[in-house]
C-alpha positions in Angstrom: 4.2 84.2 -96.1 5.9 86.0 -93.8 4.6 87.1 -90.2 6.5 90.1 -87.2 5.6 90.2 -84.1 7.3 93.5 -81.8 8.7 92.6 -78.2 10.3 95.3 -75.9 12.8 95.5 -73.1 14.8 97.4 -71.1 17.9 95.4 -70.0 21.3 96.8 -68.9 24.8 95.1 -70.4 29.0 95.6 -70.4 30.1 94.7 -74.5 33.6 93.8 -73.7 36.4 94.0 -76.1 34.5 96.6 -78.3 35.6 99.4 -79.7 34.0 101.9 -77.6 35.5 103.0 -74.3 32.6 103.5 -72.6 30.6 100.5 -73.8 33.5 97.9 -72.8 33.9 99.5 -69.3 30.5 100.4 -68.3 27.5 99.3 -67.1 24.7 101.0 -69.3 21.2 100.1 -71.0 19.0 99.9 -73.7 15.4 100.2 -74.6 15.3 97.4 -76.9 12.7 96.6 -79.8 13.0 92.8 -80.8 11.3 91.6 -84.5 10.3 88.5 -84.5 9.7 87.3 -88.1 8.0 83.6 -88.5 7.0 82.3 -92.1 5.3 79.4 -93.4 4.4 77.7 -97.2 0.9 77.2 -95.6 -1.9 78.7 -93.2 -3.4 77.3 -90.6 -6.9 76.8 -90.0 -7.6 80.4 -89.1 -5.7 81.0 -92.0 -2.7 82.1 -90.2 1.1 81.6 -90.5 1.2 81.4 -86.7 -1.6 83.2 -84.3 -0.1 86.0 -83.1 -1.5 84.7 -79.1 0.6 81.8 -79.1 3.5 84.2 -79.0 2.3 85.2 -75.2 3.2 82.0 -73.7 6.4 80.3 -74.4 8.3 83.1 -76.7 7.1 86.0 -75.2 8.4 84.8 -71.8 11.5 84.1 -73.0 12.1 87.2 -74.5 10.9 88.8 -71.2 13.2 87.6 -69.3 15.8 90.2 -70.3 13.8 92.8 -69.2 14.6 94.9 -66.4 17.5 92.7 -66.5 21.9 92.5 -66.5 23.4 90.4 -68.7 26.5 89.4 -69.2 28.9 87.2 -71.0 29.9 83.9 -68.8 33.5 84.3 -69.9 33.7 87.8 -67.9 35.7 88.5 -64.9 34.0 86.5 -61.7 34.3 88.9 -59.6 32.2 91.0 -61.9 30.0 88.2 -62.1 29.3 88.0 -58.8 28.6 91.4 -58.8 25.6 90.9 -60.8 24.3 88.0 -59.0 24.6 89.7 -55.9 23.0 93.0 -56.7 20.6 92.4 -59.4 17.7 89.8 -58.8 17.2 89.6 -62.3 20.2 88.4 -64.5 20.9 86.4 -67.2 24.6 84.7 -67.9 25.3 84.2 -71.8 27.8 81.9 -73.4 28.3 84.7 -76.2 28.4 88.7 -75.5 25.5 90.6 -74.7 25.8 92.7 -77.6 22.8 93.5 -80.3 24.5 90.9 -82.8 24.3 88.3 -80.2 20.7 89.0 -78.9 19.5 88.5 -82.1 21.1 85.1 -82.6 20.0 84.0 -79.2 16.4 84.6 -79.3 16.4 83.6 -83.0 17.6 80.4 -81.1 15.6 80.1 -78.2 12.4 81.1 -80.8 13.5 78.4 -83.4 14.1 75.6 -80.1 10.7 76.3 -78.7 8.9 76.1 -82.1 10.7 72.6 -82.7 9.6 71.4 -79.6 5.8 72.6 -79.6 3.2 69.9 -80.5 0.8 72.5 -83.6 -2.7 71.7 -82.7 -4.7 73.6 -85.4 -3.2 72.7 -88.8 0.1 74.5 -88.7 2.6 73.4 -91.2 6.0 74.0 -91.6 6.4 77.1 -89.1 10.1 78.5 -88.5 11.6 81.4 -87.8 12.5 84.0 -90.4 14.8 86.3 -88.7 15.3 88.4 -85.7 16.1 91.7 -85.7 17.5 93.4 -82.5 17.2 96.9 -82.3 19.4 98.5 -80.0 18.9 102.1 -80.8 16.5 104.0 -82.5 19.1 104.3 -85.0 20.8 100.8 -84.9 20.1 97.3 -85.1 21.3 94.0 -86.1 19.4 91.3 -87.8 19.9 87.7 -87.7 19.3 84.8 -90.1 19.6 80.9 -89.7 23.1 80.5 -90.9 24.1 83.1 -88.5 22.4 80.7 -85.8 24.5 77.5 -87.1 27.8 80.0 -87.6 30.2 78.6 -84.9 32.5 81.6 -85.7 30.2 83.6 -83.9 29.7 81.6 -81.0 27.9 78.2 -80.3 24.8 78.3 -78.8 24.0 75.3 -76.1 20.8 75.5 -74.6 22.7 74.3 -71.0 24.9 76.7 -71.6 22.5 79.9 -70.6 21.5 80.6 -67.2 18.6 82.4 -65.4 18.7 84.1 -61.9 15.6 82.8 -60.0 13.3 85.8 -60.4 13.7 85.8 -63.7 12.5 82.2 -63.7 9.5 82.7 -61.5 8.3 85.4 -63.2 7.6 82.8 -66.2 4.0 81.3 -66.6 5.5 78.1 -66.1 8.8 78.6 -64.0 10.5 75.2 -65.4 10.0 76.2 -69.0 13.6 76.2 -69.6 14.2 73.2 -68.0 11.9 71.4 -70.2 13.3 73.2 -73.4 16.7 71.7 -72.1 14.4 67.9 -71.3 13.2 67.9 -74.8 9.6 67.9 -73.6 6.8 69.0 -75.9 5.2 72.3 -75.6 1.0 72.0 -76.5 -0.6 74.8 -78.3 -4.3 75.1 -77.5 -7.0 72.6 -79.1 -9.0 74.1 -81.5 -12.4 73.4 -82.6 -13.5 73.9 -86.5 -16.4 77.1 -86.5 -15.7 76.8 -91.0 -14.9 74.0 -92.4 -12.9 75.0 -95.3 -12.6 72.4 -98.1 -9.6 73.8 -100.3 -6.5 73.7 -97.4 -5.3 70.4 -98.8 -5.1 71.6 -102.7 -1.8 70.9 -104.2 
C-alpha cells in the first residue's frame, strides 16, 4: 500500500555545469511541488500506511526549509558563497547540485533518515519511503528511488555534510532537529489510545 503526500516551495538556485546558459550562470527560481510517496505491507491502527499529520512535524519542516530559500552546491565558487550567506537569511549549502534530480534524492534522504530514527507509537510496521518526485516545472520533474539514494555516482549524501543558515533553523518547531538527526536521537510520534479494538491486525 502505497501513500503521497504534496509539499510546496519557492526556492531560488544556480545548476552549474548544465547545459543551459542561463541556468548555469544565473540566479533564478522555482515553484516547486515535492511527492512524497511512503508504503507499507501493513496498517496501522487507524488503518493507515502512515497518518498523514505526522508529516507536519519532522518531514514537513524539513522540506520547508527550502522555501523562500538559495541553495547552492558547497563545491561552488566561495566568493559566490559568501554571497548567499550574506544577502539571503535563508540558505541552504548542499554537498550535491541544487538541481531537481538532486532534490529528489535529498529529501528522499532526509525523509528515509527521519523515518529510521522515529520511535512508531500506534502500530506502524515497516514504513519507508517509496519515492520522491521533484517537480520543477509544470512540465518537468524528476523522480527518485532508493537505489538512486545509495548511487554514489550521483553524489554521496552525509547528513554532516548539509548545512542550514540560522533562520532557516529557527523557523523549525524544534530548531535542533537537525542536530539530533545528525546525534542519532529518536524522534516520538504521538501516543495513541485504542477507541476499536480490532482483533484481525495480527492475521498471517
Amino acid at each position: 500500500m502505497r501513500i503521497r503526500k504534496l509539499f510546496k516551495f519557492e526556492n531560488a538556485h544556480i545548476v552549474r555545469n548544465c547545459s543551459s546558459e542561463r541556468c548555469k550562470h544565473s540566479i533564478h527560481g522555482h515553484s516547486y511541488q515535492i511527492e512524497l510517496i511512503l508504503e507499507a505491507t501493513r496498517l496501522d491502527h487507524g488503518q493507515m500506511v502512515y497518518d498523514f499529520g505526522l508529516l507536519k512535524s519532522s518531514i514537513k519542516d524539513i522540506i520547508d526549509s527550502f522555501d523562500h530559500a538559495i541553495c547552492f552546491w558547497n563545491k561552488d565558487d566561495p566568493e559566490y558563497i559568501a554571497a548567499c550567506k550574506k544577502f539571503s537569511a535563508r540558505w541552504i549549502s548542499l554537498p550535491v547540485s541544487p538541481s531537481a534530480e538532486q532534490f529528489s534524492r535529498v529529501i528522499f534522504f532526509w525523509a528515509q533518515e527521519i523515518l529510521a530514527q522515529t520511535q512508531m507509537q500506534n502500530g506502524e510496521a515497516d514504513v519507508s519511503v517509496y519515492s520522491v518526485i521533484a517537480h520543477e516545472t509544470a512540465t518537468g520533474y524528476a523522480q527518485c528511488f532508493a537505489d538512486d539514494v545509495a548511487n554514489a555516482q550521483m553524489g554521496k549524501l552525509v547528513l554532516e555534510d548539509f548545512e542550514f543558515s540560522e533562520q532557516v533553523r529557527s523557523e523549525w518547531h524544534d530548531p535542533e532537529l537537525y542536530a539530533k538527526l545528525i546525534r542519532g536521537e529518536r524522534f516520538t510520534n504521538p501516543s495513541v489510545t485504542m477507541q476499536v479494538q480490532a482483533g484481525n491486525r495480527d492475521v498471517e
